[in-house]
gemmi code that builds the backbone of each chain (N, CA, C; Angstrom):
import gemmi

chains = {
    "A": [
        ("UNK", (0.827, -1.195, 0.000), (0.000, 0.000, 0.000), (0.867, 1.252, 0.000)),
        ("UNK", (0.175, 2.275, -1.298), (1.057, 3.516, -0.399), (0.849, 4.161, 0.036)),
        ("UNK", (1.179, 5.258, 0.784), (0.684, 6.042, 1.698), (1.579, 7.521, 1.560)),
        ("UNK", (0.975, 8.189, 1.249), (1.314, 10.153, 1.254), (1.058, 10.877, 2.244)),
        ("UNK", (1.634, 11.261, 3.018), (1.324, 12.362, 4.252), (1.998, 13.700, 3.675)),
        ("UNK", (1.275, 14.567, 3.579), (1.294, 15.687, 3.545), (1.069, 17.120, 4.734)),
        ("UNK", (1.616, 17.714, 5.188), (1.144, 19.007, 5.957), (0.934, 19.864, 5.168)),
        ("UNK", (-0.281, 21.004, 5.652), (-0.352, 21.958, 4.971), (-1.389, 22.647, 5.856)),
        ("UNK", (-1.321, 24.295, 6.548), (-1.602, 24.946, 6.818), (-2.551, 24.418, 8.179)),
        ("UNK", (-1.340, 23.678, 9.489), (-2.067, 23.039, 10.437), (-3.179, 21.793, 10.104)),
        ("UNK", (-3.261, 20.977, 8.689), (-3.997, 20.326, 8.771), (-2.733, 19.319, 7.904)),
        ("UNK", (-3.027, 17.825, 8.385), (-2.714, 16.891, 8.027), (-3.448, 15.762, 7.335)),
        ("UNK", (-2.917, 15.744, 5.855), (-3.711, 15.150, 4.847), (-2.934, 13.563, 4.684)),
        ("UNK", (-3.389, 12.394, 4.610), (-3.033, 11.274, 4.064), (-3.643, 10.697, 3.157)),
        ("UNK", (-3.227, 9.842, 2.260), (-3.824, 9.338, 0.843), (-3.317, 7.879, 0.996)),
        ("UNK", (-4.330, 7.350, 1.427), (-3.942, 5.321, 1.170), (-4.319, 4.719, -0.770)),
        ("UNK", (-3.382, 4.056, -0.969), (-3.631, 3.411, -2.153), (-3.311, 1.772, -2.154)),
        ("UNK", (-4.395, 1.180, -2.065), (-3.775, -0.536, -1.922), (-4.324, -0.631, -0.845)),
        ("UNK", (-3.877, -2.285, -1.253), (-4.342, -3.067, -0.343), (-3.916, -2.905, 1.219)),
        ("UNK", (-4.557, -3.097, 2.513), (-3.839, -3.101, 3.791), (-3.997, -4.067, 4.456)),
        ("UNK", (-2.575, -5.000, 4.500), (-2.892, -6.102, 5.123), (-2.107, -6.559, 6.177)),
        ("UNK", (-1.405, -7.607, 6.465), (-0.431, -8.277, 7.139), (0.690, -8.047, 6.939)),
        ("UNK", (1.138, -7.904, 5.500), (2.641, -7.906, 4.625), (2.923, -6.446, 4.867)),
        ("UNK", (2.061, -5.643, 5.146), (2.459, -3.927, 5.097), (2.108, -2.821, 6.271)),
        ("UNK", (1.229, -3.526, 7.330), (0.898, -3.119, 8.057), (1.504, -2.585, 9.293)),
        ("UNK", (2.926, -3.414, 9.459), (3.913, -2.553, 10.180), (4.689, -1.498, 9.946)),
        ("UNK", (4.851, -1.245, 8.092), (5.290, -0.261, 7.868), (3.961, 0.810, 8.059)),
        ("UNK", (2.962, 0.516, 7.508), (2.234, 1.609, 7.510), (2.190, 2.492, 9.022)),
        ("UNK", (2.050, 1.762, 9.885), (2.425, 2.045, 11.475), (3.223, 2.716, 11.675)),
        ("UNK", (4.378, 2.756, 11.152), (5.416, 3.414, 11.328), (5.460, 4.912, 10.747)),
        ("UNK", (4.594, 4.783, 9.590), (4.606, 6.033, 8.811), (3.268, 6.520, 9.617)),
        ("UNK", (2.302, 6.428, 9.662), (1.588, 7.004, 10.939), (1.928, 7.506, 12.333)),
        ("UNK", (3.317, 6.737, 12.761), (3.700, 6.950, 13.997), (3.826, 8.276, 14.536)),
        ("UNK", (4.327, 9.472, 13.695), (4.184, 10.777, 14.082), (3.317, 11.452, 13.926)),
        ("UNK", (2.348, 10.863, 13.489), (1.059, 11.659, 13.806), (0.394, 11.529, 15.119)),
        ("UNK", (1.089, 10.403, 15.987), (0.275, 10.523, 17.296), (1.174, 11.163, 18.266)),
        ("UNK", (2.531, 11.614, 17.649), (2.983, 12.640, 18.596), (2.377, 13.874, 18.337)),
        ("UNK", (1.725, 14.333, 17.364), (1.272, 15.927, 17.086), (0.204, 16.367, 18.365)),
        ("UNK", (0.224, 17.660, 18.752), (-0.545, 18.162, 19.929), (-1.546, 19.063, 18.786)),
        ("UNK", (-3.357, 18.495, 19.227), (-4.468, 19.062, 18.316), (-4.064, 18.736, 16.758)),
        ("UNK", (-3.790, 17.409, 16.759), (-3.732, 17.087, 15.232), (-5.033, 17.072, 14.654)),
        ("UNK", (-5.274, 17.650, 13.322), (-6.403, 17.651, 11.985), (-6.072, 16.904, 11.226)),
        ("UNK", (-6.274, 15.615, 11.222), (-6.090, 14.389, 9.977), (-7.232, 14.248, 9.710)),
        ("UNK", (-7.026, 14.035, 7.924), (-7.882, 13.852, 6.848), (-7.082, 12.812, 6.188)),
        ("UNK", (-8.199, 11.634, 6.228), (-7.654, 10.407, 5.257), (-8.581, 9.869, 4.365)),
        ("UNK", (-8.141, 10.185, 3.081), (-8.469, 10.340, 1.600), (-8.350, 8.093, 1.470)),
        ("UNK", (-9.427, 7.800, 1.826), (-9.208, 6.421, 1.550), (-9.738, 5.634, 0.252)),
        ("UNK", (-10.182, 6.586, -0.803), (-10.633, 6.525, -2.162), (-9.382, 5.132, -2.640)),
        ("UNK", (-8.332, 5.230, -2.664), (-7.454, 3.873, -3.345), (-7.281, 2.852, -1.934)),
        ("UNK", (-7.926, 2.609, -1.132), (-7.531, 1.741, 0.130), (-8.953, 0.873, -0.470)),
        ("UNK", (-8.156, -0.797, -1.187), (-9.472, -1.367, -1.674), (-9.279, -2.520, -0.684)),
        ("UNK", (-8.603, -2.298, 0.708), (-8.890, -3.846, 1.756), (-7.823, -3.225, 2.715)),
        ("UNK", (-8.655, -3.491, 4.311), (-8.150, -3.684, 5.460), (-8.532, -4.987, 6.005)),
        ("UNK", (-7.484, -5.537, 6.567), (-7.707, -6.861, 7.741), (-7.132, -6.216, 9.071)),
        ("UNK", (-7.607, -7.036, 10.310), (-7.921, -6.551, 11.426), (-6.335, -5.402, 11.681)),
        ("UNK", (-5.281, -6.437, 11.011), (-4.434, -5.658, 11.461), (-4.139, -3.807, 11.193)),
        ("UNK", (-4.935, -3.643, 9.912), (-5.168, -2.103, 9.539), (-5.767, -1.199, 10.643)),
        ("UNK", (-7.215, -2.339, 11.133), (-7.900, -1.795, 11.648), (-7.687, -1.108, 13.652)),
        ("UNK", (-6.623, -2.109, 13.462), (-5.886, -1.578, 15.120), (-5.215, -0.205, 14.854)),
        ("UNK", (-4.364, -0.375, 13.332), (-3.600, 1.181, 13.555), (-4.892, 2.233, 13.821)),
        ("UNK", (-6.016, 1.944, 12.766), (-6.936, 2.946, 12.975), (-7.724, 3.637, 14.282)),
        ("UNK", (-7.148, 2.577, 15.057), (-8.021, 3.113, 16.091), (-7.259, 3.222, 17.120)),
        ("UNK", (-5.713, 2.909, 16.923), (-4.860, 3.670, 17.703), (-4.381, 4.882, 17.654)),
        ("UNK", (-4.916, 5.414, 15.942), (-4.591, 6.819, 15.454), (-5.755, 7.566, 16.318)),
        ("UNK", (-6.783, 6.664, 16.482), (-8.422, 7.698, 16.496), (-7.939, 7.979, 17.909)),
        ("UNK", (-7.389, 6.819, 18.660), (-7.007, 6.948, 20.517), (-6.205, 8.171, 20.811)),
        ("UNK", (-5.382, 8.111, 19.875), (-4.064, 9.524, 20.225), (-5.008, 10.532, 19.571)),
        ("UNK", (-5.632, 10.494, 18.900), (-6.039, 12.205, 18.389), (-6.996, 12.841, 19.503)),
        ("UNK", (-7.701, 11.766, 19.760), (-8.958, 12.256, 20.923), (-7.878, 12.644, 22.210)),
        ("UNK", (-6.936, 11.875, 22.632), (-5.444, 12.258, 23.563), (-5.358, 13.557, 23.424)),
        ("UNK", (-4.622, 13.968, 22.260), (-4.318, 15.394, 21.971), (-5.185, 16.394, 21.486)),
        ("UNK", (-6.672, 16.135, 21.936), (-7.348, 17.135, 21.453), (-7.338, 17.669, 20.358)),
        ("UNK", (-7.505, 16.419, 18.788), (-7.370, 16.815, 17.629), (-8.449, 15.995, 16.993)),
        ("UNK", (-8.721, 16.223, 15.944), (-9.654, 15.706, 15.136), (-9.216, 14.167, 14.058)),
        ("UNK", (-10.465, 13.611, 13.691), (-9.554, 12.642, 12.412), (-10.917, 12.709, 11.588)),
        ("UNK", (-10.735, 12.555, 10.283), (-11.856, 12.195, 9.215), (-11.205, 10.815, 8.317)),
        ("UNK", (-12.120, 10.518, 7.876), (-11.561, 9.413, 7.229), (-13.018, 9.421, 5.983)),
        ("UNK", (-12.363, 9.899, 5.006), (-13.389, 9.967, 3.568), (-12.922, 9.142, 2.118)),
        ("UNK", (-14.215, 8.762, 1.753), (-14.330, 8.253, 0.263), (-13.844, 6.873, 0.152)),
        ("UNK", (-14.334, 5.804, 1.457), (-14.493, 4.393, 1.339), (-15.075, 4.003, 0.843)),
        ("UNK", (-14.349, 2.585, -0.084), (-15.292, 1.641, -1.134), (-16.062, 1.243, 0.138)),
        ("UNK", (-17.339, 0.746, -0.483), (-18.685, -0.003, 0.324), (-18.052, -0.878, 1.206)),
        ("UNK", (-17.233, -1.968, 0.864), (-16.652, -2.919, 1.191), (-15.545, -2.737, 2.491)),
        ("UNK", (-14.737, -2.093, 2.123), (-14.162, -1.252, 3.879), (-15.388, -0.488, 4.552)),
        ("UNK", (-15.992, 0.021, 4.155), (-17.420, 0.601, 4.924), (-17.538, -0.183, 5.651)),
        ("UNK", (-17.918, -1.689, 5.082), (-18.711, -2.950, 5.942), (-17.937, -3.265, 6.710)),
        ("UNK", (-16.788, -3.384, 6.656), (-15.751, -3.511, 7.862), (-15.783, -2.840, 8.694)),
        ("UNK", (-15.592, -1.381, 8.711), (-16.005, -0.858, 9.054), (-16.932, -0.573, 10.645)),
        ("UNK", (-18.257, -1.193, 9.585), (-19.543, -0.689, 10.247), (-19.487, -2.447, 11.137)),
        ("UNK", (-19.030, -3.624, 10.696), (-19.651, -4.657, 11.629), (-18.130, -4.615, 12.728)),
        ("UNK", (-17.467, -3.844, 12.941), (-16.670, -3.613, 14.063), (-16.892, -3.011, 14.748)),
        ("UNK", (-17.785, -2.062, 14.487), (-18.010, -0.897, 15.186), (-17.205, 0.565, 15.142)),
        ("UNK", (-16.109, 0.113, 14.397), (-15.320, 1.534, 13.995), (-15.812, 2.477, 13.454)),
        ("UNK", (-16.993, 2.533, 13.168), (-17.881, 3.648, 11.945), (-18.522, 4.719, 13.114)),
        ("UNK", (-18.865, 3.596, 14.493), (-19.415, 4.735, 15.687), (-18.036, 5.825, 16.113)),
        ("UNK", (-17.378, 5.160, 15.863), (-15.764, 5.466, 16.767), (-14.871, 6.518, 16.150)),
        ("UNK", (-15.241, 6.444, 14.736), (-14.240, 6.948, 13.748), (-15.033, 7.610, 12.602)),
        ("UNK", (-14.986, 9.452, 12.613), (-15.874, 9.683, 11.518), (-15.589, 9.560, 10.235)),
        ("UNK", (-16.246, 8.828, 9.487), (-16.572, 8.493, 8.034), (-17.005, 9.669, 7.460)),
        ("UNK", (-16.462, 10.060, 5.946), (-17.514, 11.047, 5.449), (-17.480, 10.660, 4.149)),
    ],
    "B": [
        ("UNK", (-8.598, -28.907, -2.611), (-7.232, -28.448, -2.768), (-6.469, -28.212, -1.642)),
        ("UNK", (-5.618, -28.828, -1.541), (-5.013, -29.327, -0.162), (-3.494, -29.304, -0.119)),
        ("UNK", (-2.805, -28.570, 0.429), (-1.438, -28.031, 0.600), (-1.303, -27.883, 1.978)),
        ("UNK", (0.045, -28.556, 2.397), (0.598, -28.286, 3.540), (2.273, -27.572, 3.644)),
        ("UNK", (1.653, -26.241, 4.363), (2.994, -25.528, 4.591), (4.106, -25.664, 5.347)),
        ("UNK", (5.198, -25.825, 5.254), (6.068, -26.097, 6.501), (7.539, -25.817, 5.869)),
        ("UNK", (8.142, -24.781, 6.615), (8.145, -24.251, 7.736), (6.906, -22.740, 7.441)),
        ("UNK", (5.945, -21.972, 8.491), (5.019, -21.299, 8.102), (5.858, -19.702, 8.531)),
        ("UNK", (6.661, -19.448, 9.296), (6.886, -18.776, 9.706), (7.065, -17.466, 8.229)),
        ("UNK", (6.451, -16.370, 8.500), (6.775, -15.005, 7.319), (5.852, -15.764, 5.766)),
        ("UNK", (5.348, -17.047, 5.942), (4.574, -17.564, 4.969), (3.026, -16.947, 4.561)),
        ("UNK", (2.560, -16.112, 5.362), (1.237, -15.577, 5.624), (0.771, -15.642, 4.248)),
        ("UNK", (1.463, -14.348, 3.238), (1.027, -14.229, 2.301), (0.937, -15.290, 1.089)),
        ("UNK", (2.090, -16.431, 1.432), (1.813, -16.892, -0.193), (0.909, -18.487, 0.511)),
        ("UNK", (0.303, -18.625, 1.867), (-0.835, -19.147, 2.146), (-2.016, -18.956, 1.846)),
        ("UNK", (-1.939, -17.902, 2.233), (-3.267, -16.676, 1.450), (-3.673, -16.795, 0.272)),
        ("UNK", (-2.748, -16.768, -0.595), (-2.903, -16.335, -2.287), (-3.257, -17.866, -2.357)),
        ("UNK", (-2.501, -18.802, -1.876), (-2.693, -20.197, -2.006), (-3.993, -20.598, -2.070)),
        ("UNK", (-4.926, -20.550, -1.008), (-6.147, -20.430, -0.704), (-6.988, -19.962, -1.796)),
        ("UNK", (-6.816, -18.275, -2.359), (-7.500, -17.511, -2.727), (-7.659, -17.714, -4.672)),
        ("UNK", (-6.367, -18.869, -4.695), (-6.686, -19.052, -6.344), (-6.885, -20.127, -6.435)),
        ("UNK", (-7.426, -20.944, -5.367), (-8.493, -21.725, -4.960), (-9.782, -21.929, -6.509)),
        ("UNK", (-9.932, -23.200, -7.486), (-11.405, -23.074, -8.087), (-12.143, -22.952, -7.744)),
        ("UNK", (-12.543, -23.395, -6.148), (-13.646, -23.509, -5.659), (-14.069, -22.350, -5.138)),
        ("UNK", (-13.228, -20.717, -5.492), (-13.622, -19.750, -4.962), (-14.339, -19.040, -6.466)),
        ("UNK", (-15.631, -19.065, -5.981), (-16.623, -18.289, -7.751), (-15.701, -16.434, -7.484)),
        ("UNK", (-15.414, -16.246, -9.114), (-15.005, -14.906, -9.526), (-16.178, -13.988, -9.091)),
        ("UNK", (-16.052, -13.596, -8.036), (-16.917, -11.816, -7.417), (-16.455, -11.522, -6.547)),
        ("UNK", (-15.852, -10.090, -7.293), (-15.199, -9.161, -6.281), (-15.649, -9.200, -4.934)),
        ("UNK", (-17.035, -8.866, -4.703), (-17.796, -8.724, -2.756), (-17.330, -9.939, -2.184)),
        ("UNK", (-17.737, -11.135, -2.853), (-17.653, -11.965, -2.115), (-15.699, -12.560, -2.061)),
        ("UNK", (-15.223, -12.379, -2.805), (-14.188, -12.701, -2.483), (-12.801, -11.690, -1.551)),
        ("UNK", (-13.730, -10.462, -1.901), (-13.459, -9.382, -0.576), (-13.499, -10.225, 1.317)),
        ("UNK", (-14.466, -10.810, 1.193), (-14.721, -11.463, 2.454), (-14.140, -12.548, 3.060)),
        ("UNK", (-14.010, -13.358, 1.765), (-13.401, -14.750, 1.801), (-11.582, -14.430, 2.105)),
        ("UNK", (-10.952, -13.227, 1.261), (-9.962, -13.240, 1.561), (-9.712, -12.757, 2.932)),
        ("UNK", (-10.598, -11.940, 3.454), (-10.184, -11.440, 5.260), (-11.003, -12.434, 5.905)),
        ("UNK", (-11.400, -13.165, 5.649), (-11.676, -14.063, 6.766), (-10.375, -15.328, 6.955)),
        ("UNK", (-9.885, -15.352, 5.414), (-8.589, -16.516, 5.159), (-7.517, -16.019, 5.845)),
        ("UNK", (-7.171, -14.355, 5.632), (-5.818, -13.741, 6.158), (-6.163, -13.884, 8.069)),
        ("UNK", (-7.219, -13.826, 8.125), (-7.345, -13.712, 9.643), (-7.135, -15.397, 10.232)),
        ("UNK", (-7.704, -15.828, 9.709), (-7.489, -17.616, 10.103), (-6.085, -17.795, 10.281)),
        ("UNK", (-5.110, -17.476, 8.637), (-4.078, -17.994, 8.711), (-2.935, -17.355, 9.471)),
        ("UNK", (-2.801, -15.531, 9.596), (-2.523, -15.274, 10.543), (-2.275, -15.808, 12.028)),
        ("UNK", (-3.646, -16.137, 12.551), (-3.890, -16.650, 13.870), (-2.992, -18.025, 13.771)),
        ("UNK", (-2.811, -18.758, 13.329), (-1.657, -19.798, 13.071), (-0.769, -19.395, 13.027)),
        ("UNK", (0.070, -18.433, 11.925), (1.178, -18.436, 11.987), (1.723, -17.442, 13.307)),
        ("UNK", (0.940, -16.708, 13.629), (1.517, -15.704, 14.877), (1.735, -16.215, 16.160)),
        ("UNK", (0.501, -17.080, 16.356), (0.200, -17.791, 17.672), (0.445, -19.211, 17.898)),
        ("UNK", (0.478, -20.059, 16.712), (0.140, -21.429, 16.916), (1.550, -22.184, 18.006)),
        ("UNK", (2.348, -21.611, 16.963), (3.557, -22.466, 17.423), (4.767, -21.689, 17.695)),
        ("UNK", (5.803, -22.072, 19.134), (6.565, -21.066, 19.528), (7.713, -20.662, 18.325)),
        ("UNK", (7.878, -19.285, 17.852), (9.289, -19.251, 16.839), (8.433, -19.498, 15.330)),
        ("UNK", (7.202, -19.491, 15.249), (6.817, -19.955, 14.137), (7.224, -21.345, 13.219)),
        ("UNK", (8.058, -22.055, 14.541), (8.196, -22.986, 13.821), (7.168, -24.090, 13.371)),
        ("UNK", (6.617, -24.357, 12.771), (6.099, -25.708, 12.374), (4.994, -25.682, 11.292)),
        ("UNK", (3.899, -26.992, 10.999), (3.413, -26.605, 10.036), (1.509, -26.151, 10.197)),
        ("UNK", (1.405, -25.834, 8.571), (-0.208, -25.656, 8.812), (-0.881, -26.171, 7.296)),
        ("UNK", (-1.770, -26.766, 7.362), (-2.020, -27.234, 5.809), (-3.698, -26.713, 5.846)),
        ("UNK", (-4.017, -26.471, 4.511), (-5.154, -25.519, 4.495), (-5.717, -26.434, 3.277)),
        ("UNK", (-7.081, -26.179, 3.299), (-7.703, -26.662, 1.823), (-8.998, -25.921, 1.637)),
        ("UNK", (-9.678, -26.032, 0.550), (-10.923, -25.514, 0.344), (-11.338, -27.009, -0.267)),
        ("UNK", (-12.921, -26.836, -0.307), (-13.787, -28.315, -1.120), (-15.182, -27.116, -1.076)),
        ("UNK", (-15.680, -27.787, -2.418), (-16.859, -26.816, -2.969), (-18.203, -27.911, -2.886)),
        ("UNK", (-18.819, -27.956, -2.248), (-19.929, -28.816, -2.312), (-20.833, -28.588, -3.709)),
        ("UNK", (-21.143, -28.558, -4.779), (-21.814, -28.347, -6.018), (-22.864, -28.309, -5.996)),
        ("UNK", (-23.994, -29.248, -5.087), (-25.308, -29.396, -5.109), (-25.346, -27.828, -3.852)),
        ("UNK", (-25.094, -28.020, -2.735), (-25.610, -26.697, -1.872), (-24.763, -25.251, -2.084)),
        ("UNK", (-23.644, -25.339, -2.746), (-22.507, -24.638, -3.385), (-22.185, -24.103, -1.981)),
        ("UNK", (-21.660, -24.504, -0.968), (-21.382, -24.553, 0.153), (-20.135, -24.997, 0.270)),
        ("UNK", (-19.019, -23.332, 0.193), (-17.290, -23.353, 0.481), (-17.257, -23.894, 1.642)),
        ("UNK", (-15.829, -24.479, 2.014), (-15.720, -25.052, 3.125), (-13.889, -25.119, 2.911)),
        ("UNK", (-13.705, -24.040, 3.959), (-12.105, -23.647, 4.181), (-11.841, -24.617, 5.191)),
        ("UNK", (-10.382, -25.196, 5.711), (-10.117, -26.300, 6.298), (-8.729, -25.413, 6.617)),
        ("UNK", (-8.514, -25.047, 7.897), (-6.695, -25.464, 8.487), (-6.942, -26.113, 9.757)),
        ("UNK", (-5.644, -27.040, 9.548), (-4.957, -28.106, 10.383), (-3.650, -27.280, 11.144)),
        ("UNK", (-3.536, -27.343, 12.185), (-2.105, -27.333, 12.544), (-1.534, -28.192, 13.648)),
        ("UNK", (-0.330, -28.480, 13.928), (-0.373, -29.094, 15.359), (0.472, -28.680, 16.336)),
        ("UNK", (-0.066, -27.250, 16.405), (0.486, -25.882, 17.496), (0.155, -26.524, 18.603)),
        ("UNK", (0.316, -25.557, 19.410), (-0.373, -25.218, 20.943), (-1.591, -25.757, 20.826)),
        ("UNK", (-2.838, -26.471, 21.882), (-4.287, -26.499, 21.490), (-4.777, -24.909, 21.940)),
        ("UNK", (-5.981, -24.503, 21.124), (-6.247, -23.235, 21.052), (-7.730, -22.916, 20.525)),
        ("UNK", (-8.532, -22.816, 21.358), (-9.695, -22.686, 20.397), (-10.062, -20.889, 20.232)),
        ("UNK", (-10.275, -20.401, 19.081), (-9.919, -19.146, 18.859), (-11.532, -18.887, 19.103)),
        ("UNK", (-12.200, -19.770, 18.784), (-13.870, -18.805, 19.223), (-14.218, -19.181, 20.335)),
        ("UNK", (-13.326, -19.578, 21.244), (-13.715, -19.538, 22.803), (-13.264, -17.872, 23.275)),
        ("UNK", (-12.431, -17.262, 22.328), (-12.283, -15.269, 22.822), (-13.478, -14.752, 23.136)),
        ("UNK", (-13.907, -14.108, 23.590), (-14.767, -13.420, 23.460), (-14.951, -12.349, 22.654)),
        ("UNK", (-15.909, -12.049, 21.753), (-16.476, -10.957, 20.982), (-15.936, -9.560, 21.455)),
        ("UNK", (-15.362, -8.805, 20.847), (-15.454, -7.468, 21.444), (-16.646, -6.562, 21.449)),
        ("UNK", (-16.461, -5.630, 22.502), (-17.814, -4.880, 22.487), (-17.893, -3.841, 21.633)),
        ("UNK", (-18.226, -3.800, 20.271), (-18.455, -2.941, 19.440), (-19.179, -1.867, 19.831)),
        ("UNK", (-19.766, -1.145, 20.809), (-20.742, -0.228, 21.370), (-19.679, 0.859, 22.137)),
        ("UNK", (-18.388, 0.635, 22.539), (-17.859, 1.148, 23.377), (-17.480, 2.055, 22.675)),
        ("UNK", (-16.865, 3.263, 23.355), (-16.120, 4.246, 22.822), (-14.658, 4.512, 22.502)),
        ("UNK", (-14.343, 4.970, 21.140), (-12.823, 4.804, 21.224), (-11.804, 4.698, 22.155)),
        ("UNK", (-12.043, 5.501, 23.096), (-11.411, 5.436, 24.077), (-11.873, 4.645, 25.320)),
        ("UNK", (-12.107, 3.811, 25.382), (-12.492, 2.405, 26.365), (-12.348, 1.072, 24.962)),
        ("UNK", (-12.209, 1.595, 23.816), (-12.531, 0.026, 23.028), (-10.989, -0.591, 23.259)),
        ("UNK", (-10.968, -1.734, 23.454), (-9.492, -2.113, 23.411), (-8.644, -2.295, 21.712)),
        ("UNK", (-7.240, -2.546, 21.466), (-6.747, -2.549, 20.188), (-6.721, -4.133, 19.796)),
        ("UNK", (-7.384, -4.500, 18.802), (-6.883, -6.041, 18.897), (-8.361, -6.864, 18.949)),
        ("UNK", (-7.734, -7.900, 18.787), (-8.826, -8.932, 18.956), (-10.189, -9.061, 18.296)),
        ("UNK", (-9.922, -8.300, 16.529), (-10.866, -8.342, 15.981), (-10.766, -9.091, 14.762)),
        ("UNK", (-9.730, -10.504, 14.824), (-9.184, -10.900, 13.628), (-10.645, -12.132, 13.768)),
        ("UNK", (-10.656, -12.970, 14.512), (-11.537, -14.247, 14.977), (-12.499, -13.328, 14.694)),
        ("UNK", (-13.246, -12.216, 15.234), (-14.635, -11.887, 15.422), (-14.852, -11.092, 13.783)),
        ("UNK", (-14.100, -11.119, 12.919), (-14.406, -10.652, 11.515), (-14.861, -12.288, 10.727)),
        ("UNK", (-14.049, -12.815, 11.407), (-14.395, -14.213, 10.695), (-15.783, -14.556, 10.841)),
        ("UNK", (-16.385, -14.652, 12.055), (-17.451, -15.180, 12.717), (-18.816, -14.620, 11.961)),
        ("UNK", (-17.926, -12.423, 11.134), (-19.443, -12.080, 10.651), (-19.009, -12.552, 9.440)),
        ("UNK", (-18.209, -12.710, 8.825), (-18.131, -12.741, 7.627), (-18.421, -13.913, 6.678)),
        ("UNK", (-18.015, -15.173, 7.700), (-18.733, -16.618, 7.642), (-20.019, -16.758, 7.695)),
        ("UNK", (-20.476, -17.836, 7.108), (-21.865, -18.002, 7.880), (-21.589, -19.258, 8.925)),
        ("UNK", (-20.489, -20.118, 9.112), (-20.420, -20.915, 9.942), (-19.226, -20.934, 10.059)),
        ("UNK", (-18.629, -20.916, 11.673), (-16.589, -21.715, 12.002), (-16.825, -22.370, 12.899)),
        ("UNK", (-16.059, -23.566, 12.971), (-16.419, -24.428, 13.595), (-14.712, -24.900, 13.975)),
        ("UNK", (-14.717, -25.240, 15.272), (-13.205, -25.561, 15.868), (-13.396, -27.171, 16.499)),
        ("UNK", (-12.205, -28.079, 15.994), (-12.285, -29.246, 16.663), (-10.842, -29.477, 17.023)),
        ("UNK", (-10.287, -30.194, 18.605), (-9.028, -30.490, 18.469), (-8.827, -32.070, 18.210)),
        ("UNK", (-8.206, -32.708, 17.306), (-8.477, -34.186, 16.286), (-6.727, -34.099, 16.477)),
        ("UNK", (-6.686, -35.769, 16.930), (-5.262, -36.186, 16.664), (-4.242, -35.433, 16.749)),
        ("UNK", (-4.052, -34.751, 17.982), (-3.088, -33.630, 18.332), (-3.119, -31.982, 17.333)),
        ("UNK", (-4.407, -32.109, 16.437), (-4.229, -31.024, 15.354), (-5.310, -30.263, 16.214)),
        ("UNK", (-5.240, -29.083, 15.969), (-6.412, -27.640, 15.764), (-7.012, -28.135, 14.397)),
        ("UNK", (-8.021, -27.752, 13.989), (-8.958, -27.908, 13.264), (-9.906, -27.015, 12.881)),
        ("UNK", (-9.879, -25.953, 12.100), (-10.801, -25.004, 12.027), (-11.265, -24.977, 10.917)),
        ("UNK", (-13.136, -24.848, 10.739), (-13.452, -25.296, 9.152), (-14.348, -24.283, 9.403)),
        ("UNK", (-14.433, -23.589, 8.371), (-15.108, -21.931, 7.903), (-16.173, -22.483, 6.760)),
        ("UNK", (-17.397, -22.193, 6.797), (-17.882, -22.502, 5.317), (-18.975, -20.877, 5.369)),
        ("UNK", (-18.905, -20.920, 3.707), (-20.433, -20.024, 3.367), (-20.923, -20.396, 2.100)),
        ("UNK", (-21.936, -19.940, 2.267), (-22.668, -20.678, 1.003), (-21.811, -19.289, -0.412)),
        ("UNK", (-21.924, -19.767, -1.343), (-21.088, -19.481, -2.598), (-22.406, -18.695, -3.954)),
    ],
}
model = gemmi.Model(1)
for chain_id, residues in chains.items():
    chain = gemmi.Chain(chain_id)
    for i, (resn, *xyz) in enumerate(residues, 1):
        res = gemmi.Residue()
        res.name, res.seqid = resn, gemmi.SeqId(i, " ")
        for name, pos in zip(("N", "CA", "C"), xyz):
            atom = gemmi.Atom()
            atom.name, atom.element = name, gemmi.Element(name[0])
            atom.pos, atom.b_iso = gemmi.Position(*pos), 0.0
            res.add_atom(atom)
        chain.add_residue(res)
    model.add_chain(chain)
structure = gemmi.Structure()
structure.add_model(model)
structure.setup_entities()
């Protein structure tokens, strides 16, 4: 999978493309990792090319969602295929984590 | 279709694919969206947990029943004994901050299946996944 982090004007943009699975999921972690040091982080994640998470995606996600609510920052997470939706929604991450 | 891996250790993925170009899996995207995270989560749970060092083996198969078209995924291993749907469910209701990290590999399987079923047979784990096709 790849993954783009961008800053720009106090807000932090990411772009997933690919698959997220087992084989990549520790790097992706890693490249997330400084976003849970930021104090009042604004992440926006553009998940339009993210066509599969397995559970292991789904821990970073909600260790990102844990540190942002920590630091009094926001997260969005927009433009999921149906199919991560459903993941999603039968985990319960959809209450937890805003979708747009 | 029946393959046994050994040694499994860092094998995850080409178990997976193994599985997933499977005949008995019908060509559709949705459904094979499901079939593959319910397979990566199974085989995972073997190779991470089963056996200390990842050493040892795990053999997997699929069989397509034709008359009820009823998949039926099969791994064997002869890890640790372990029954993975004795975990308990996580509580999906909680709030990010009370939900714990983890422990949603077994409980994706459980929705994503329509049946898993765990037996421990002749020193093996035994876990057979089916959905109708």
């Amino acid at each position: 999978m790849d993954v783009k982090i961008t800053n720009q004007d106090n807000k932090t943009l990411v772009v997933l493309d690919g698959r997220l699975d087992t084989t990549n999921a520790d790097r992706f972690q890693q490249d997330v990792n400084p976003l849970m040091q930021m104090e009042h982080p604004d992440i926006d994640i553009d998940c339009s090319g993210m066509s599969y998470t397995s559970s292991q995606g789904l821990r970073i996600f909600l260790m990102l969602q844990k540190s942002v609510l920590a630091h009094g920052g926001k997260m969005v997470m927009r433009n999921m295929n149906p199919q991560v939706k459903e993941v999603f929604d039968i985990t319960g991450f959809s209450n937890i984590i805003t979708i747009l | 279709m029946k393959k046994r891996f050994n040694p499994i250790k860092d094998k995850s993925s080409e178990i997976i694919e193994f599985l997933m170009s499977s005949p008995d899996i019908p060509d559709d995207d949705a459904l094979q969206f499901k079939l593959r995270l319910s397979i990566e989560e199974a085989v995972e749970n073997v190779v991470r947990y089963a056996y200390d060092g990842g050493i040892g083996w795990l053999e997997v198969g699929t069989s397509l029943d034709h008359d009820s078209l009823i998949l039926t995924i099969e791994l064997r291993d002869a890890g640790v004994p372990f029954n993975p749907l004795e975990r308990e469910d996580p509580d999906i209701t909680l709030s990010a901050e009370d939900r714990e990290v983890g422990g949603l590999g077994i409980f994706l399987c459980k929705q994503l299946m329509d049946n898993i079923e765990y037996r421990y047979e002749d020193g093996n784990n035994v876990l057979t996944m089916t959905k109708k096709v």
